[in-house]
N, C-alpha and C positions, 0 to 999 in steps of 0.2 A: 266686905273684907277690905280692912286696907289696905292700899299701891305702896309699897316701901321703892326710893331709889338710893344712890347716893350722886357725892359729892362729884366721881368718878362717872359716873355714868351721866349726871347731868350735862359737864364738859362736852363730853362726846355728843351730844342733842343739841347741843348752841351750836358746835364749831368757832372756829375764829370772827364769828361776827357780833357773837356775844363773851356772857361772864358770869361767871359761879364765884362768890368770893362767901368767903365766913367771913361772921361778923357776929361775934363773940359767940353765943348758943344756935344761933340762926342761920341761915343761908342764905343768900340775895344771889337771883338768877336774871339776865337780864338777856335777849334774845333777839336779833333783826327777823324780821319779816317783809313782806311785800305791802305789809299796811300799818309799819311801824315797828319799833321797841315795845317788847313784854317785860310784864314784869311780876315776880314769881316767890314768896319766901317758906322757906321752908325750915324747919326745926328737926337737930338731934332727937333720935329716939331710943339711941346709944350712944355708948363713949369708948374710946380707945382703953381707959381702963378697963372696960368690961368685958371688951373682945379683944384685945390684945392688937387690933387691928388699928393702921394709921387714920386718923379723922376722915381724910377722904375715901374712904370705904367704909365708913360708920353709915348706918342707917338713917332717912331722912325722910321727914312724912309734910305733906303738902300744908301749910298753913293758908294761903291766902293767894291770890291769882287775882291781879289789876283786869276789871273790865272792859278798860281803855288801850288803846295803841298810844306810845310816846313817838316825840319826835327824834328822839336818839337817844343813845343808853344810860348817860348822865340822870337826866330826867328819870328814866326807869327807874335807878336804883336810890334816886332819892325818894321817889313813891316808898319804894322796901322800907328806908331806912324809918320812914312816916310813919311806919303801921306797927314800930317798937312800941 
């Protein structure tokens, strides 16, 4: 079975030391830890036309999780932006 999260719920799992940003159909998640920056993308599996619901409550399914730690969130979410 797939894990659905969103946009909304991601936020709240980084806290303020990371970032949830869209980035066009996609998600880019980026996250501090004690052994670095994660880095995280995830893809709409709905759209606010379809549930009436704002984007950051739209559904979102894991696409791809770096098996690396980065040295800070930049670097993370340029990994994301690489895997377009």
């Amino acid at each position: 079975m797939t894990e659905f999260t969103t946009m909304e719920k991601l936020q709240m799992k980084v806290g303020p030391s990371g970032a949830v940003l869209k980035y066009g159909e996609k998600v880019l998640v980026t996250c501090e830890t004690y052994y670095g920056f994660t880095a995280e993308v995830y893809e709409f599996v709905e759209t606010p036309e379809e549930t009436g619901l704002g984007y950051i409550e739209c559904r979102l399914s894991l696409i791809e999780k770096a098996e690396k730690h980065f040295e800070d969130g930049g670097h993370a979410i340029a990994w994301c932006i690489s895997r377009d």
